[in-house]
C-alpha positions in Angstrom: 0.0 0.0 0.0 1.3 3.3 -0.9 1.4 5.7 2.4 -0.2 8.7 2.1 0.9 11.3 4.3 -1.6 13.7 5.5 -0.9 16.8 7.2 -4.0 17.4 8.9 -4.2 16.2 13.0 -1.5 14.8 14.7 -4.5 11.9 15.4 -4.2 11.4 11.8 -0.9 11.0 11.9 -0.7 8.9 14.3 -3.2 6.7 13.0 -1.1 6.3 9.8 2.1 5.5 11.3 0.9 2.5 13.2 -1.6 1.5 10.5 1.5 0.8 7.8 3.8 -1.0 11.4 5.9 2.1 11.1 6.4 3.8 14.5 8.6 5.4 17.3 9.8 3.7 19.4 7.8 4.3 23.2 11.2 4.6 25.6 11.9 7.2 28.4 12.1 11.4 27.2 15.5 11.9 25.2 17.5 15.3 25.3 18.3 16.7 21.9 21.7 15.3 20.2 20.8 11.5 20.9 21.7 9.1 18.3 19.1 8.1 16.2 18.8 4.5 15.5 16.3 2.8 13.3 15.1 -0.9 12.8 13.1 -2.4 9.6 11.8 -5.8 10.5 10.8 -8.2 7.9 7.5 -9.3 9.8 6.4 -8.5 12.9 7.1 -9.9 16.5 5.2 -12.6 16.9 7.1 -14.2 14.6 10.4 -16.2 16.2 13.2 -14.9 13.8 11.9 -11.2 13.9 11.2 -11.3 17.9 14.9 -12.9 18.1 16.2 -9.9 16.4 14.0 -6.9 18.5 15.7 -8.4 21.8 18.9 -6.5 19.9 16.7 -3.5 20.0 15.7 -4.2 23.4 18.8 -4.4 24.8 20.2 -1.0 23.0 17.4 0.6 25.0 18.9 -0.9 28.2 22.2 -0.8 27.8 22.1 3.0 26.3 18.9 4.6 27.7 18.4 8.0 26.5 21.4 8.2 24.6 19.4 6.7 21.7 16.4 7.1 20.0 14.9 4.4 18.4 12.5 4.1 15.8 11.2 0.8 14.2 9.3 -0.7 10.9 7.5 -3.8 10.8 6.3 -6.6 8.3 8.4 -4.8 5.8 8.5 -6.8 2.1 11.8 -7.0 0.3 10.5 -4.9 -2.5 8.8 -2.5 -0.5 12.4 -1.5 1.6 12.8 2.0 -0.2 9.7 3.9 1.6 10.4 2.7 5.0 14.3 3.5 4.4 14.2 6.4 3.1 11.6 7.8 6.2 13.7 6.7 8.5 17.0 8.7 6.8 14.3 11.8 6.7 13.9 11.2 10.4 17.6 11.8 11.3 18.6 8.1 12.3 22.2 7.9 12.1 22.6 3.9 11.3 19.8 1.8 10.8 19.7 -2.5 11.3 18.0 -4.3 8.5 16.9 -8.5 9.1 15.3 -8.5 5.7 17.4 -10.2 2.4 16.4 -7.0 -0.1 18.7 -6.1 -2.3 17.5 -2.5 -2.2 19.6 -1.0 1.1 23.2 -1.7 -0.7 21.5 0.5 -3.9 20.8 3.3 -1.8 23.3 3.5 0.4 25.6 5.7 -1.5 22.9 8.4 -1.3 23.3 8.8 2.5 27.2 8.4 2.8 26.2 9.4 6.9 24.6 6.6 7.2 25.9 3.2 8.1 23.5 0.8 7.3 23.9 -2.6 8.7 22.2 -5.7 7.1 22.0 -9.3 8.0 23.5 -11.3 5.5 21.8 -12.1 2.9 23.9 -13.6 0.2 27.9 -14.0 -0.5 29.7 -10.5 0.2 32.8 -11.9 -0.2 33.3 -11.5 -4.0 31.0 -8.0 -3.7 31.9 -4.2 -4.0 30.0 -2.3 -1.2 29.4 1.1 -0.5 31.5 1.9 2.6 28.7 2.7 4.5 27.0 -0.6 3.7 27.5 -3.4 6.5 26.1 -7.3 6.8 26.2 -9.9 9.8 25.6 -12.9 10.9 25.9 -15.2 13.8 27.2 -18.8 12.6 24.3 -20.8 12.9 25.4 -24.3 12.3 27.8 -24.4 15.3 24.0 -24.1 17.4 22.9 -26.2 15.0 25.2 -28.9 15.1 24.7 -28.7 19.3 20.8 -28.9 18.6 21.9 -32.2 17.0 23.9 -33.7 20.4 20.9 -33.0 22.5 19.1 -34.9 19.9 21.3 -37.8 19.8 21.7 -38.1 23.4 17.7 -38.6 23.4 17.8 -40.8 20.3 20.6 -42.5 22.2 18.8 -43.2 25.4 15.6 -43.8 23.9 17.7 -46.9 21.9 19.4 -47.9 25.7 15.5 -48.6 26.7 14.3 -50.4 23.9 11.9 -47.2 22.5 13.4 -47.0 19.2 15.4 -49.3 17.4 19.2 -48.2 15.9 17.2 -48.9 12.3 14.9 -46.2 13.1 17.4 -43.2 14.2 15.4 -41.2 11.9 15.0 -37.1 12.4 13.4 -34.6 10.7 13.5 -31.4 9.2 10.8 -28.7 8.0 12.9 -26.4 5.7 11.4 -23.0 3.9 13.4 -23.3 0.6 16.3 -25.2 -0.6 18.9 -22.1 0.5 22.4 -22.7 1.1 21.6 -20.7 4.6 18.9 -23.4 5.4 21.2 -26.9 3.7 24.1 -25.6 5.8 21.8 -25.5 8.7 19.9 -29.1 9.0 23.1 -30.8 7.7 25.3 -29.2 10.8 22.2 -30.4 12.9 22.0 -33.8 11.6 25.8 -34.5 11.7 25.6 -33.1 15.5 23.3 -36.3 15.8 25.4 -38.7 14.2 28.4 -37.9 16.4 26.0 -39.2 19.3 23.7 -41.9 17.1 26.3 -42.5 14.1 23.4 -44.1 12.0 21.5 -41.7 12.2 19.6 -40.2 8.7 17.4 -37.2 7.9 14.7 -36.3 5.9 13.8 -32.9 5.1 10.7 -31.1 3.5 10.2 -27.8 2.1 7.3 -25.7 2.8 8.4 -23.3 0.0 7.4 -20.3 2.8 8.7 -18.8 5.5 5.9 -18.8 7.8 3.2 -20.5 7.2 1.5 -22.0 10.6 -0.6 -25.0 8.5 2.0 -25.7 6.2 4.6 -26.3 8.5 2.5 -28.3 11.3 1.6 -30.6 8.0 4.8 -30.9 6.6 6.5 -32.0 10.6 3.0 -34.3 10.9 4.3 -35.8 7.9 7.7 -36.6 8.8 6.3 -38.1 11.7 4.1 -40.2 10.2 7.1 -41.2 8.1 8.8 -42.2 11.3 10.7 -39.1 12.6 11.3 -38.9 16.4 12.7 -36.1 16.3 11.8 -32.8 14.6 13.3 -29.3 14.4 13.1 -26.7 11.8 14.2 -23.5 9.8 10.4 -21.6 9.4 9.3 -19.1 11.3 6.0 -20.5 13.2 5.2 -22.9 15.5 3.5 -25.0 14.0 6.2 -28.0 14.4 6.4 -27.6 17.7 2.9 -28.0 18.1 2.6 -30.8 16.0 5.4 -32.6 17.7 3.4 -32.0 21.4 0.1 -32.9 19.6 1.8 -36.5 18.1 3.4 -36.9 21.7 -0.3 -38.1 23.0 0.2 -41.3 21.1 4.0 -41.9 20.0 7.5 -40.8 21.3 8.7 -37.8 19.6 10.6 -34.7 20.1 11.1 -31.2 19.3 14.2 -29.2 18.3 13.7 -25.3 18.5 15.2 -22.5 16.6 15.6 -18.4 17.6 12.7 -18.9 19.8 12.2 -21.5 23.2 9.1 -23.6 22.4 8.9 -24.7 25.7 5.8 -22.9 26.6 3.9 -24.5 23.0 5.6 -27.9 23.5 6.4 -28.6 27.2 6.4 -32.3 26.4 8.2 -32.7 23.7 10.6 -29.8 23.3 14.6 -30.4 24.1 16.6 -27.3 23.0 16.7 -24.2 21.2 19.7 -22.1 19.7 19.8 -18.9 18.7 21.7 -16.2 16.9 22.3 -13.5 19.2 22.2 -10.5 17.6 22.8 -8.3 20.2 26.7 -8.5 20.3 26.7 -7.1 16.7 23.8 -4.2 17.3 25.1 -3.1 20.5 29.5 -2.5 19.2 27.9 -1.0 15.5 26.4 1.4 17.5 29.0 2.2 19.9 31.3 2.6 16.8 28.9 5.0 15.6 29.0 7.2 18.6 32.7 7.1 18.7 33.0 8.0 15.6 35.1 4.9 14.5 34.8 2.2 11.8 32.0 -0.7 12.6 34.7 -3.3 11.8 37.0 -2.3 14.1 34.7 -2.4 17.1 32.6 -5.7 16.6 34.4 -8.7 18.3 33.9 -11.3 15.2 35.5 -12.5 12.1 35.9 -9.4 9.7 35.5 -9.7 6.0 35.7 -6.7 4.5 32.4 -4.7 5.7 30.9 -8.3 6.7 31.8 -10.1 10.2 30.6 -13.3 11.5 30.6 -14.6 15.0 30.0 -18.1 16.9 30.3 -19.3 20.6 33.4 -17.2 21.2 32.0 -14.2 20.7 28.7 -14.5 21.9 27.1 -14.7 18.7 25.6 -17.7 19.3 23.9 -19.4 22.1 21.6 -22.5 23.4 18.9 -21.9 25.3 15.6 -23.2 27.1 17.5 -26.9 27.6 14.2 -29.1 29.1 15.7 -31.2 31.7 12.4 -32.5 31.9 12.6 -34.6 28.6 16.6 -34.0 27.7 18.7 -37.6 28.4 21.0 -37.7 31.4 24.5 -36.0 30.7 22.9 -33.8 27.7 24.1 -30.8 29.2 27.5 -31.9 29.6 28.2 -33.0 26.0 26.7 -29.9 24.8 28.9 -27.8 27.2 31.6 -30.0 25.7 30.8 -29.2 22.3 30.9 -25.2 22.7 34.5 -25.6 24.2 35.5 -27.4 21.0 33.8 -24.5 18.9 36.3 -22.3 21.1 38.9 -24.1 20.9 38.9 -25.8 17.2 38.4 -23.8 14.8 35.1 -25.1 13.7 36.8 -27.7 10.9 35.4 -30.7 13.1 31.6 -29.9 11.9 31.7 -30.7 7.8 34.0 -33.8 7.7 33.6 -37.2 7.7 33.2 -40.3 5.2 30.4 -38.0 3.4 29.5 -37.2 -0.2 27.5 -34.2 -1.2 26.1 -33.1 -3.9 24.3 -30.4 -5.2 21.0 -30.7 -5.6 20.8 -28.1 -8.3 23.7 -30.2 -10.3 24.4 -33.0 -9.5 27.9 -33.0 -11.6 28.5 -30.8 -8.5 29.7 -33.2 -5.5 31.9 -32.5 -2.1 34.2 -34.7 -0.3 33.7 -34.1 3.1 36.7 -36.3 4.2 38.9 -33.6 4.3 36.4 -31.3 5.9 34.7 -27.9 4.7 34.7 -24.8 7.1 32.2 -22.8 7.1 31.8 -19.3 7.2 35.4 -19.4 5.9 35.1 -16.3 4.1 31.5 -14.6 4.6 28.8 -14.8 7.3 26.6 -15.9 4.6 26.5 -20.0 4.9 27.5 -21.7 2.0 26.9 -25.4 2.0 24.7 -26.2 0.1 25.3 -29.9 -0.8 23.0 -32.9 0.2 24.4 -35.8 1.8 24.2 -38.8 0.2 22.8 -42.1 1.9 21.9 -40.1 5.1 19.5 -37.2 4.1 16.6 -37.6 1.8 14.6 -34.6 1.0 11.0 -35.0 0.3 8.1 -33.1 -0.6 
């Protein structure tokens, strides 16, 4: 819808702002010469990935108070970025945070060289040419991933100790929007953190082709259930899984593997674990370099490339949470604590490597040898795997 502005009542204009999700943020009186700060969200909080990001907004307001003036977007399309953007410029913010994946900040960047936008990434920055003022981030999701996938082995594990589920039957699954390298590198880490507990394990994935859509994804993990999953988890943005693992739970063992958001609440039976990117490390430094005046890249504790960092368990980037001692297996805690040391410690190489094949599912001339291992987030904080096991991971539709 195209907004209208209406210079009639401040009621009017009032009733406009919140009508297109486009509003100031409601903290404590600011003096004059605060820095403006400004947030477009794809969707909308209720949703897990966008309510993951706000707690970065949420915590600038704490940790700065009236030294910042925020002002926020919501359910913000891709190809409706330029309004929004260019308002928020209008309104004075100084650097302004972006979860979307348009291609439309980078474009206009150069036409407010005094403004540092900062993106989450969104693609492979590492062969691009950006405007200096142009910025992207991510935390490296597969390392929570690939710890997701311990506390799901250790329950597959002890569930094949009682007799519950035969080693033939170590199957999990995954309910995937689209066949991204972001979401591949994301179930594979998962899955091969539950073979180093349940080595024959396998996987089968299906798309919903959406991001968030409640019925679609509830059908798609009711599926995989029915196909014999016992464990699910996801990379959507509803909880519809959840729910349809707690709803299955009334009549067969299965379990739940969250992502950005605890599903605790939704699934108290069934759920394990959640990790999360933790954007608040990133959000919190960008903005302190912007108040000092200094380069974002020199401030942000991560792995720099170029105007793009990434960040793990060492620097805070990443992190589990909502671990359900209710249904997790005994020691679960302890070999996921173990697990983030490595991360720590190893250089991440021990993730993508093993006696694995891959190949890419959009050529399948295209094939990876994992035996030597594959690092990722090498080079950008974009995820790049994007192959599909052989023998262990089946998609399906």
């Amino acid at each position: 819808m195209k907004r209208v502005y209406i210079a009639v009542t401040l009621t009017c204009i009032i009733f406009l702002a919140v009508f297109i999700g486009c509003y100031k943020y409601n903290g404590p009186s600011r003096e004059k010469g605060t820095l403006k700060v400004g947030f477009i969200y794809d969707n909308d909080e209720s949703t897990p990935y966008t309510y993951n990001f706000s707690l970065a907004k949420d915590a600038l307001e704490k940790t700065y108070g009236d030294k910042v003036e925020i002002f926020t977007c919501s359910n913000v399309l891709d190809d409706e970025m330029d309004e929004p953007l260019t308002d928020l410029v209008a309104k004075g913010c100084n650097i302004i945070f972006f979860n979307g994946y348009s291609e439309t900040v980078v474009k206009l960047a150069p036409k407010y060289p005094n403004v540092q936008f900062c993106q989450t990434s969104y693609m492979d920055m590492s062969t691009q040419t950006v405007p200096s003022n142009y910025h992207t981030f991510k935390g490296e999701a597969y390392q929570g991933r690939y710890v997701s996938g311990i506390a799901a082995g250790m329950k597959m594990k002890q569930m094949i100790e009682e007799g519950t589920l035969s080693k033939d039957r170590a199957i999990v699954g995954f309910v995937a929007a689209y066949p991204t390298s972001e979401v591949i590198s994301g179930y594979t880490a998962f899955l091969l953190g539950v073979r180093a507990v349940v080595p024959n394990a396998v996987m089968k994935v299906t798309y919903t082709h959406t991001w968030s859509s409640y019925a679609q994804e509830k059908n798609a993990a009711k599926n995989l259930i029915k196909q014999g999953c016992v464990v699910i988890s996801q990379h959507t943005d509803t909880i519809g899984p959840a729910i349809a693992c707690e709803e299955a739970s009334q009549k067969k063992e299965v379990y739940f593997v969250g992502y950005n958001q605890s599903m605790s609440e939704v699934a108290p039976g069934t759920s394990l674990v959640t990790s999360r990117i933790c954007w608040e490390p990133y959000v919190l430094s960008a903005v302190d370099a912007v108040i000092k005046n200094k380069n974002i890249e020199s401030v942000v504790d991560g792995y720099v490339h170029g105007n793009d960092i990434s960040g793990g368990f060492e620097n805070g980037w990443v992190e589990m949470i909502d671990l359900n001692m209710q249904t997790a297996a005994p020691g679960t805690l302890e070999a996921m604590n173990s697990t983030i040391e490595q991360f720590k410690n190893d250089n991440d190489s021990f993730v993508f490597r093993g006696d694995y094949i891959g190949e890419n599912p959009d050529n399948p001339s295209d094939t990876i040898d994992l035996s030597n291992g594959y690092i990722e987030n090498e080079n950008t904080s974009y995820p790049l795997f994007h192959y599909i096991l052989r023998d262990v991971i089946t998609v399906t539709e």
